[in-house]
C-alpha positions as CSV (number, residue, x, y, z in Angstrom):
1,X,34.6,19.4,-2.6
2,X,36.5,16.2,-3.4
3,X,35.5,13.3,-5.1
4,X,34.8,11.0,-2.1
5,X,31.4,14.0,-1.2
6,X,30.7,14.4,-4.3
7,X,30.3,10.4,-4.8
8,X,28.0,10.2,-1.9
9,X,25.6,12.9,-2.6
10,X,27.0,15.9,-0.8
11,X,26.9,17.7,-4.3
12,X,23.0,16.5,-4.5
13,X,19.7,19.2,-4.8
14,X,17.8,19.0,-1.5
15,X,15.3,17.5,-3.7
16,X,17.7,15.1,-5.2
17,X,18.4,13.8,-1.5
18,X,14.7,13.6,-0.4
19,X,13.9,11.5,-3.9
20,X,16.8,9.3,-2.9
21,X,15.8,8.5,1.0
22,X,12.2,7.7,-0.5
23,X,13.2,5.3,-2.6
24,X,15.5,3.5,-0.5
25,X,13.2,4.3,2.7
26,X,12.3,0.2,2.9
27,X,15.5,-0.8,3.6
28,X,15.0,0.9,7.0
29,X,12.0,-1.2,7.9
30,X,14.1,-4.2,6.8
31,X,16.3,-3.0,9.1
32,X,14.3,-2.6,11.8
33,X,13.5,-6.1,11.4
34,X,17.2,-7.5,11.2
35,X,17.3,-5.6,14.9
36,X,14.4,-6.9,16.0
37,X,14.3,-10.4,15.3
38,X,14.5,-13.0,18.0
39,X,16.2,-15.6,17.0
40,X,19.4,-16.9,14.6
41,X,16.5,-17.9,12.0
42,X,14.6,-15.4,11.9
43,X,17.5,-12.8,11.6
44,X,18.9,-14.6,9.0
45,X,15.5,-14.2,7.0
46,X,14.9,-10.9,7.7
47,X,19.1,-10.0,6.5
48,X,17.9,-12.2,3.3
49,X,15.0,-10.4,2.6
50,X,16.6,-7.4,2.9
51,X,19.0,-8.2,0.6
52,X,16.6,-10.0,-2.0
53,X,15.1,-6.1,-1.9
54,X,18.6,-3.8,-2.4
55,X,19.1,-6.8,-5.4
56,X,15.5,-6.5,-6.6
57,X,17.1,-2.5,-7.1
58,X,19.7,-3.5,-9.9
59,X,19.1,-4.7,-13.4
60,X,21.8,-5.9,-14.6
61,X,21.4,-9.0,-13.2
62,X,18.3,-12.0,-12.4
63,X,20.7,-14.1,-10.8
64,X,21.4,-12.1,-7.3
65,X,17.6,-12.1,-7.1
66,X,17.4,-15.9,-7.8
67,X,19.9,-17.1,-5.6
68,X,18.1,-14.9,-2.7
69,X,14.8,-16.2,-3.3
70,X,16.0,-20.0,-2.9
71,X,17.9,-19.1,0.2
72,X,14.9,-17.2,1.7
73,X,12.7,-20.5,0.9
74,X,15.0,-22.6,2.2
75,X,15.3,-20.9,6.0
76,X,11.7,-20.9,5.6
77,X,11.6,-24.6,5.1
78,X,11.2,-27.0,8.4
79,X,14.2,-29.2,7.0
80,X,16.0,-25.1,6.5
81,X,15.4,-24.3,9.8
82,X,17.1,-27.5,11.4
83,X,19.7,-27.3,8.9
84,X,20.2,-23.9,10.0
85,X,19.7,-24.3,14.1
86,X,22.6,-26.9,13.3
87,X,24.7,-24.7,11.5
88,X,24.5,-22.0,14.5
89,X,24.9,-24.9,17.0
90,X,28.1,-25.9,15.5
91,X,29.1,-22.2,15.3
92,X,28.6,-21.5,18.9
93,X,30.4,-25.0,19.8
94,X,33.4,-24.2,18.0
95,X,33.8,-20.8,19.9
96,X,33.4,-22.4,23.0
């Protein structure tokens, strides 16, 4: 087995795997919700929040966590959320 398997699990117990996909089992519901969401905004929330959870998983760092947390309350702000629709506006504009 080379290094590359062995780096991704494939050298894992069976129990080893199943512990791992439990703990990192919310992602997929974040992930549902990234696919699911309706609109710029609310993707943009749901790819933040799923990001403030896989940076809530490390400990070497606050500031990853931090940073997330003020850009999820900002989207969820009104003044966010026009600042955001603008952003996507402009975006779309440019591409026209």
């Amino acid at each position: 087995m080379d290094n590359t398997e062995e780096q991704f699990g494939a050298g894992m117990s069976l129990f080893a795997k199943l512990q791992l996909l439990s703990e990192w089992s919310p992602l997929l519901s974040r992930a549902e919700a990234i696919m699911s969401a309706q609109t710029p905004q609310e993707k943009a929330i749901a790819v933040v929040s799923a990001a403030r959870w896989a940076a809530g998983k490390t400990t070497s760092t606050q500031i990853d966590d931090e940073a997330l947390e003020h850009i999820e309350a900002v989207l969820r702000s009104p003044e966010g959320a026009a600042a955001y629709a603008w952003l996507v506006a402009k975006i779309k504009g440019a591409g026209a």
